[in-house]
Each structure stands twice: as C-alpha cells, then as structure tokens.
N, C-alpha and C positions, 0 to 999 in steps of 0.2 A: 478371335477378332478377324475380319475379312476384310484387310486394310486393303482397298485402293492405290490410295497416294500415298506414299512417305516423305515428308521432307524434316531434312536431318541436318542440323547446325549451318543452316543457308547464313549465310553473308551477302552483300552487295554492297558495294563500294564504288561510287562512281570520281572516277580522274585517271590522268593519263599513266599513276603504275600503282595500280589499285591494288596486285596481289603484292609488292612490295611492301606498301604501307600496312596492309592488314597483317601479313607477316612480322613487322614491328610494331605493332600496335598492342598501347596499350587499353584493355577488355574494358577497363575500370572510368575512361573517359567519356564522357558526352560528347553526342553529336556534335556541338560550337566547338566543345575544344579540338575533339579531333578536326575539325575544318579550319578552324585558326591554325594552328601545327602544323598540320599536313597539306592544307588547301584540297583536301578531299571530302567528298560528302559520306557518311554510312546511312543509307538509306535501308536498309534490314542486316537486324542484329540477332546474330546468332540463333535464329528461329528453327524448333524444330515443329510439328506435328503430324498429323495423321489421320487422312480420310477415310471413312470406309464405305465398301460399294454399296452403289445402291440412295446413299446418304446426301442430304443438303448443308454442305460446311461454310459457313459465311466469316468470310473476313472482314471486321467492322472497324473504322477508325477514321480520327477526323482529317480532313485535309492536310497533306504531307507526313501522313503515320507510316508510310513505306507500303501499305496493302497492295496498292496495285502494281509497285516492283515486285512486290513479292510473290502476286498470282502471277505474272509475268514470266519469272522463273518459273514455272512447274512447266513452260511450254518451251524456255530458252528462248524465247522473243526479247528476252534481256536475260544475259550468259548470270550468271551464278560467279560472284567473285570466289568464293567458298561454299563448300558442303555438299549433298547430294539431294537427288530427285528421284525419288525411284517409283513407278509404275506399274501391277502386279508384278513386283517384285524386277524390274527391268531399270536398269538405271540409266536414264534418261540424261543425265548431265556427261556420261561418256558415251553418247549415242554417235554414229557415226551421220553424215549431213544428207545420207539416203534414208536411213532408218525414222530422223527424225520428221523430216519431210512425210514418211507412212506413217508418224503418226498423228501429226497435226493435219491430215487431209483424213483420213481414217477413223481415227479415234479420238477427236477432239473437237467442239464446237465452240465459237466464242459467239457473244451476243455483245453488246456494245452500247454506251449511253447515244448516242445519235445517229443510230439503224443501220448505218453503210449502206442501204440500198444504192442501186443501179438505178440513176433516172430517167436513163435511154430502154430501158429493158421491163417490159410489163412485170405485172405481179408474180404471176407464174415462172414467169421468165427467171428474176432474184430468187422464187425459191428452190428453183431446180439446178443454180449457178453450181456449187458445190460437187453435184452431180452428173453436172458438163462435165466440171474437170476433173474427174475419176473415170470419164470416157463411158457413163451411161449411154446407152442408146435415146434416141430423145422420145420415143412411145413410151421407154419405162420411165422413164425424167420426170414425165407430164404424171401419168399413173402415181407417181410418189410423191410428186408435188402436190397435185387436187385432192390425195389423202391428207396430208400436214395443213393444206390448208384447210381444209374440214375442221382436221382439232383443234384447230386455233382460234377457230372461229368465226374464218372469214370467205365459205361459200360463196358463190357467187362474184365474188371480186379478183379472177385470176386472172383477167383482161387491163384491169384497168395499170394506173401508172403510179407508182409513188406520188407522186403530187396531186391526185385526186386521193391521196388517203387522208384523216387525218394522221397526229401524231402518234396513240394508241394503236391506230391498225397500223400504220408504218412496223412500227416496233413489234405487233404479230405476224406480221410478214419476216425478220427480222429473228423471229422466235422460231417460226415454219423452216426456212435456213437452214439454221445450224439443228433442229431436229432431224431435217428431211436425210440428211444422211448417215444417220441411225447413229451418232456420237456414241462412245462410252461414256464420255467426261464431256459436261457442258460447264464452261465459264462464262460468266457471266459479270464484266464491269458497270456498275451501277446502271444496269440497264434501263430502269424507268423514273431515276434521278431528275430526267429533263419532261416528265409529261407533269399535267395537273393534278392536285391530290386526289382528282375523285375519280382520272383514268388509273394512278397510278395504282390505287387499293383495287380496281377491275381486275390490271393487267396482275399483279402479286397471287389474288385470288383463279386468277387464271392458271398461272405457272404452278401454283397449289394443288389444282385439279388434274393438271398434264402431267403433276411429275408421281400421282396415285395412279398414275395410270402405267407411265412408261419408266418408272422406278432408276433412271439416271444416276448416275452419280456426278452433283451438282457443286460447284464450286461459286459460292455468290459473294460478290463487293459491292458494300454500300457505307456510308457514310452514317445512316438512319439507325437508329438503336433498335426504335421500335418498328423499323423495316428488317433488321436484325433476328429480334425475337420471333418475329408470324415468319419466318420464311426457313432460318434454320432448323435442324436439327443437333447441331453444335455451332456455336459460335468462337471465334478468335477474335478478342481485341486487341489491338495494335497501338501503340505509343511510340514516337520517336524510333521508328522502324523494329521496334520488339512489342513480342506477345506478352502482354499482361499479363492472361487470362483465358483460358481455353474451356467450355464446358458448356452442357446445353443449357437451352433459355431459363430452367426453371434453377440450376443450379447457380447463376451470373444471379439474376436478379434475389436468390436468397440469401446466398453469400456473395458479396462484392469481397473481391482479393485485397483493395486500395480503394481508397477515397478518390483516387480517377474513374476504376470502374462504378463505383457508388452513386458517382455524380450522373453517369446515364441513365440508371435505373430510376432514380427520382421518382420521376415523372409517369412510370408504366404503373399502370394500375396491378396491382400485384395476385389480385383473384384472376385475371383473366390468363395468368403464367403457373402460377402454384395450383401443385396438385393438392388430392386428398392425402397420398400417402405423404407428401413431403409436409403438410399440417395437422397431422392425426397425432393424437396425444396417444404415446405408448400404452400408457398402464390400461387397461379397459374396464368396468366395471362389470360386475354380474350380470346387466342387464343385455348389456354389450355381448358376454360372452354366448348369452341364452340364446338372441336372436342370431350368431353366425351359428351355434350348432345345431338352429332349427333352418337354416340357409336362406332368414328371411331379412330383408331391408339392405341387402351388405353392396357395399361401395367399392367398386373399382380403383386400387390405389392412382390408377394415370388419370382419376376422372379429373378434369380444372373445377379448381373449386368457384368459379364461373357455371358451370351449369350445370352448380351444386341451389344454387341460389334461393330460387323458387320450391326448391323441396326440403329445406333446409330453414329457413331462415326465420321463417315462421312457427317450427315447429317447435317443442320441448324434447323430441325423443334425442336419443343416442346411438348413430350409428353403429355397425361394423367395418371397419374398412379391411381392405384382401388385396394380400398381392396379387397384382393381376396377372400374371405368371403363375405362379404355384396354387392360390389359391387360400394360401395362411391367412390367418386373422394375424394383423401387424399392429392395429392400435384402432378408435374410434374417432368420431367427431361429431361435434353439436355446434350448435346455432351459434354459440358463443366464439367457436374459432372462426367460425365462415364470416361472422360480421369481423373480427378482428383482422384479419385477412385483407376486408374491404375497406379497412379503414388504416390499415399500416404504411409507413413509408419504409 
C-alpha cells in the first residue's frame, strides 16, 4: 500500500474546552446528547482512514455529516481536537507553524464551491496568484499559467476578468490555480455543487480527464452519491460526523453496510457501477472453460457490466471472465446476469 494520507482516530470537537470534554466523554453518546450535557458540538467521531497516492478519495455525506471539518483537518485550517494526520508518513498535526505554512503553499491545493477568484486581477493573473506568492519570477508565472490554462481548457481567455466568465469557466480558472502549482494533494470542497447540471457533468468529466493525466492525489467533498461514485476511486460516507463506510464505488453500492448507506444507492443504476468480475457466477461450465483455454471471447473482470451490454444481451453464449491482473479464469457470465444486473435494486 502507498498511503498518501493517514488519518488516525481524528476527533473534533467544537466549544470553548473541547479537549476537556472529549477527555470525559462518554464514546457511547450521540451528538444531542453530548451537546445537551456538555454544550459542545462533536462534529467528527473518531474517524480513521487512508489515502493512497496518486488516488481520488471522496468524502460523501449530507449536509452537517462533519466531511468538510473533517477535510479541513488534514490541512489544520481547523486544529484536530484528537488524533493524527500524517502525510508521507510526516505528521502533520505536530508540524511546527513554518513547516506547515510549506506545506499548504507547496504541497496542497484547494478548489472551493464559489471560485475565490480575484475580480480586480485578469484570468492569468488568478491563475499565476499561487506562484506570486512562492516568489516566481513573473516570465515563468505567465509560462505556467498559459500551460494550466490550456488543460483546462480555457485558451484564449488569459486576458479577460472573472466577470466576463461564466460560472463553469470561473471554476476552471479556479481548477488552473490550484493545478498551476504542481500540488501533491488537491482538495477539493464541493467544487461544482453551485454550477448547472449540465456544466456540472462537463466540469466532473473534465477533472476525469486532467486527473488521467496528472495522476494527483485528490481528496473530493460532495454532498452527491452519484457525483460520489463517477469521481471516486474510494469513497467515505459520513454520518453524524463518523464514517459509515469506506470502499470504492462498486463495493458501496453492492454491499451497503446499513440501511443509511442503502438508502443512497437506490437510485444508481447498478450496471453502470458493477463489474463482470464482481457478477460472474463462480462455477463455469465446459463451455466456459473451452473458450478461456482457446483464449477466445474472455472478459475483463474490471470490465462495467454497462459496456458489457450490447455484446451480451442479445446473445445465448457464455462468457469467460479473467482477472485482469493475472489473467485466471474466476467464473463466466451470460445474458441472464447482465439483464439482472439491469434490472436489480
């Protein structure tokens, strides 16, 4: 495992002697009643987990679940009542106030639901802000700016002013930022929560594309299940400031932990999340086994059994499926799983 991020029995607790009360607290209480009792909030409970590089970990949960204290934490933008934060292996919650400073200018980028931009300061201008303040020279500023804003895909607009953008390009300007100075770690608070739905699936589809490129290790909050699933590669759900449920999209929506996490899943169409390997029926028959040892028809276990569809749905035969790592025959599939698949809750 090439963790990233650690975080390790985080608490937070907001009032005025928050490590006394957490000190006396009892684990076993609810948020109300700890707040009646104490007149303290616990806004994240006892949460541990762990990112790893390179990876997109989303924090999902609905309004007042504690996600966005709890990304806040990993940066100390809100101190950690309890626990640790560790950072290739650097622990971040006894950082000293130099250290941390190099590394939220350095090594971290946030993105923001309503852009932050500069509306005295042209396009170019907000996306090279970052790398003012690390003392770039302003020839390289410019130079690293008109690359970012290339991949973002907003050529030709380095003149103009935030208020000649719309919302969507605002927010890739916004994206160009916290890129342009080559982050390790990009956060991201429900960044495109406030555009239209039909910027908002551009801009997701965008960030999809940029992050096959520039391979980040992304930390995403939203609110959206199914903004959730297309964007993660693990997901965390949150509840009354604790994780539910931690695992990627295809494993949430096959196994829900609780009737809370269940309740999100509803709604997602379940072929377009499940794989072949995760609905391939173990046992195989001879037919199955003939056509993996002649190496013909066989399926990719990570294939989505979505764009299984069309070669599948129609037919009678019976696949192979293969781990897509080694290369095993793990089990097959037919027509009959793909359409159940499509038709399950």
């Amino acid at each position: 495992m090439n963790d990233k991020i650690v975080c390790k029995d985080i608490w937070k607790v907001f009032g005025p002697n928050e490590k006394n009360v957490l000190t006396n607290l009892d684990k076993n209480l609810s948020r109300s009643e700890v707040q009646e009792k104490t007149g303290h909030v616990v806004a994240v409970k006892d949460v541990t987990f762990s990112v790893q590089k390179g990876e997109t970990f989303v924090v999902m949960g609905l309004s007042g679940s504690g996600k966005s204290t709890l990304v806040r934490c990993l940066s100390r933008l809100i101190e950690p009542t309890h626990g640790q934060v560790s950072i290739d292996g650097h622990d971040v919650t006894s950082m000293s106030n130099k250290d941390l400073t190099e590394l939220r200018r350095n090594r971290m980028s946030m993105v923001f639901q309503h852009f932050g931009l500069f509306p005295h300061r042209r396009v170019i201008e907000n996306i090279g802000y970052g790398l003012e303040i690390r003392g770039v020279k302003k020839k390289d500023r410019i130079e690293k700016s008109m690359e970012t804003l290339s991949l973002v895909g907003l050529d030709g607009w380095d003149q103009h002013y935030p208020r000649e953008l719309s919302g969507g390009m605002q927010q890739r300007v916004g994206l160009a930022r916290a890129l342009a100075v080559d982050p390790e770690i990009l956060i991201f608070d429900e960044p495109f929560s406030a555009l239209d739905p039909l910027i908002r699936r551009e801009m997701q589809d965008e960030l999809l594309s940029i992050q096959k490129m520039v391979q980040k290790t992304m930390v995403f909050i939203t609110h959206d299940f199914s903004e959730a699933i297309k964007m993660g590669d693990h997901i965390a759900i949150m509840k009354d400031g604790e994780i539910s449920q931690v695992g990627t999209p295809e494993e949430i929506v096959a196994n829900p932990i609780d009737q809370y996490v269940k309740d999100f899943t509803e709604d997602v169409p379940k072929y377009k999340v499940l794989s072949a390997g995760k609905c391939a029926r173990t046992e195989c028959c001879e037919e199955t086994k003939k056509l993996f040892d002649q190496g013909k028809d066989c399926i990719d276990s990570d294939t989505k059994i979505d764009n299984l569809i069309n070669q599948i749905a129609d037919s009678d035969k019976t696949y192979p499926v293969i781990n897509s790592a080694t290369r095993e025959l793990i089990g097959e599939i037919d027509r009959s799983i793909v359409l159940k698949s499509m038709t399950s809750n």
